[in-house]
C-alpha positions as CSV (number, residue, x, y, z in Angstrom):
1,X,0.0,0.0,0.0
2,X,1.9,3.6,-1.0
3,X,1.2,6.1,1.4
4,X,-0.2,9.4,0.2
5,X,2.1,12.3,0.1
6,X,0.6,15.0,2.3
7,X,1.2,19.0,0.9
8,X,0.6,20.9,4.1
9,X,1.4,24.2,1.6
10,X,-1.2,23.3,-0.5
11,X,-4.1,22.7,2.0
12,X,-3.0,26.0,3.8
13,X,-2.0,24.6,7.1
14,X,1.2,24.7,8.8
15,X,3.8,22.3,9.3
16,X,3.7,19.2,11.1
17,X,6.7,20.2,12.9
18,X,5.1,22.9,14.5
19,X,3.4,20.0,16.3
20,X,6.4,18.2,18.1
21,X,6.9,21.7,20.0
22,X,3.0,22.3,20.6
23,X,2.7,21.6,24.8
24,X,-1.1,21.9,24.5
25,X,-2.6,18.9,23.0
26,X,-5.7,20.5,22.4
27,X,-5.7,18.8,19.2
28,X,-6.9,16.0,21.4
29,X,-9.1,17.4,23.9
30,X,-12.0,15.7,22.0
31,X,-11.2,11.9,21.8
32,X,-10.5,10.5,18.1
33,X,-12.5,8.5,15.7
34,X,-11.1,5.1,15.1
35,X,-11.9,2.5,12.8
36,X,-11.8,-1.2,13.9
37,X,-8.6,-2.3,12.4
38,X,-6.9,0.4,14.6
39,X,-8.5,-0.4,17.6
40,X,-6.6,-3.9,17.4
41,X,-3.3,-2.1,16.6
42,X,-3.3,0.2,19.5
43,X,-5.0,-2.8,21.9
44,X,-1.9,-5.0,20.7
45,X,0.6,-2.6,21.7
46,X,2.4,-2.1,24.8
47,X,0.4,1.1,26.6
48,X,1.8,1.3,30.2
49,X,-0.9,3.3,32.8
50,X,-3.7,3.6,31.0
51,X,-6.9,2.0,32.6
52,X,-9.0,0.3,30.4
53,X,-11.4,0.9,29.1
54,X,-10.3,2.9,25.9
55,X,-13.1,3.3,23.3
56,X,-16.4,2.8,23.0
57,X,-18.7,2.0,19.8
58,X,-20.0,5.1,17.9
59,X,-22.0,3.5,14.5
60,X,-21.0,1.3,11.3
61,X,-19.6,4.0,8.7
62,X,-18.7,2.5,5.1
63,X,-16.4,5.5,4.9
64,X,-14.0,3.5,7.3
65,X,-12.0,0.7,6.4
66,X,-13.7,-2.1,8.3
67,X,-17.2,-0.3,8.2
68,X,-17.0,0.2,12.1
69,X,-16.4,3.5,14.1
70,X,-15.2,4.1,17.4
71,X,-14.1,6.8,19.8
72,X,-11.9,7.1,22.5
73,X,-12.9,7.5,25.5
74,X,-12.2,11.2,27.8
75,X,-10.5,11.6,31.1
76,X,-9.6,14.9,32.3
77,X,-11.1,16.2,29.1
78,X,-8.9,14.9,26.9
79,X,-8.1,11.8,24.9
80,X,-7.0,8.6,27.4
81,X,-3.9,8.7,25.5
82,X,-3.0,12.0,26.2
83,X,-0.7,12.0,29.1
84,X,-0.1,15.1,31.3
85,X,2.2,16.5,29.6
86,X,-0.1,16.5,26.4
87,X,2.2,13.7,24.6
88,X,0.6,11.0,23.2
89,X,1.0,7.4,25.1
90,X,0.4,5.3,21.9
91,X,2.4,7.4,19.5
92,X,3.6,4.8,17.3
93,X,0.5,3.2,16.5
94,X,-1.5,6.1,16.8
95,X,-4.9,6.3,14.9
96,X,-4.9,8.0,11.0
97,X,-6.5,10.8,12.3
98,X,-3.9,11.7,14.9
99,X,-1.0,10.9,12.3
100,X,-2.4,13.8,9.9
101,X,-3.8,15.9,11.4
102,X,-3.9,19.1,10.9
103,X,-4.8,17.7,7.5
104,X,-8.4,15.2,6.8
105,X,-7.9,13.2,3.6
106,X,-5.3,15.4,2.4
107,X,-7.1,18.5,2.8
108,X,-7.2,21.2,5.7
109,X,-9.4,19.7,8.5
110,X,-12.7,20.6,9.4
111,X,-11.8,21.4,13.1
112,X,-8.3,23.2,12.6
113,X,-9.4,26.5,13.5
114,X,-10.7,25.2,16.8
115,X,-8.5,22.1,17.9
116,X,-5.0,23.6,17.1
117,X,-3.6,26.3,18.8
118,X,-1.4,27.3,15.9
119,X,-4.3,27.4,14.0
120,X,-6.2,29.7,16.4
121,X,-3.5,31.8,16.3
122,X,-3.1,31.6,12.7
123,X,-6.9,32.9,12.5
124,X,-6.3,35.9,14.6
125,X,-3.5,36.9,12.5
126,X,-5.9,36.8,9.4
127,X,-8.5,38.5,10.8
128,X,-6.2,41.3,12.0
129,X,-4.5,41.9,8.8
């Protein structure tokens, strides 16, 4: 399977590296969508002190790849994932939406403006110039 190239100029956001220096995580603050196939991927890997449980059944979408959706579940407000310091526990398996954001299916996503802070911050700047 080749992995899509993602253009973060093109859709208008910024870069991804902008992310490893972000100590908000409010990117996460609302839990993730999962599909089924990567529910078993992050329940196979090795998350230390994180009580279970970790997501809960939302609907059947055929828009996922197994045709099943869930969520995670909130502690804290925020993700279960998300330890306290806003990194994420299961960072190498994390979920397709995690690894792209702040881009959806290769285009700027729908909640940018109001999940990242760079992106609040970018929307000030617009609206003041």
């Amino acid at each position: 399977m080749r992995r899509k190239i993602i253009h973060h100029k093109k859709a208008g956001v910024h870069h991804p590296q902008l992310c490893q220096a972000c100590r908000v995580g409010s990117c996460c603050a609302e839990g993730v969508e999962v599909d089924l196939f990567e529910v078993a991927r992050i329940l196979k890997a090795p998350v230390v002190d994180v009580p279970r449980p970790w997501f809960y059944y939302l609907r059947r979408d055929r828009s996922f790849p197994s045709g099943y959706v869930f969520s995670t579940i909130l502690r804290h407000g925020r993700c279960v994932f998300q330890a306290s310091d806003s990194r994420c526990r299961v960072y190498a398996v994390r979920p397709r939406f995690c690894r792209e954001f702040p881009l959806e299916n290769g285009a700027k996503a729908p909640e940018y403006h109001r999940l990242c802070q760079h992106g609040k911050r970018h929307r000030k700047n617009k609206r003041g110039a």
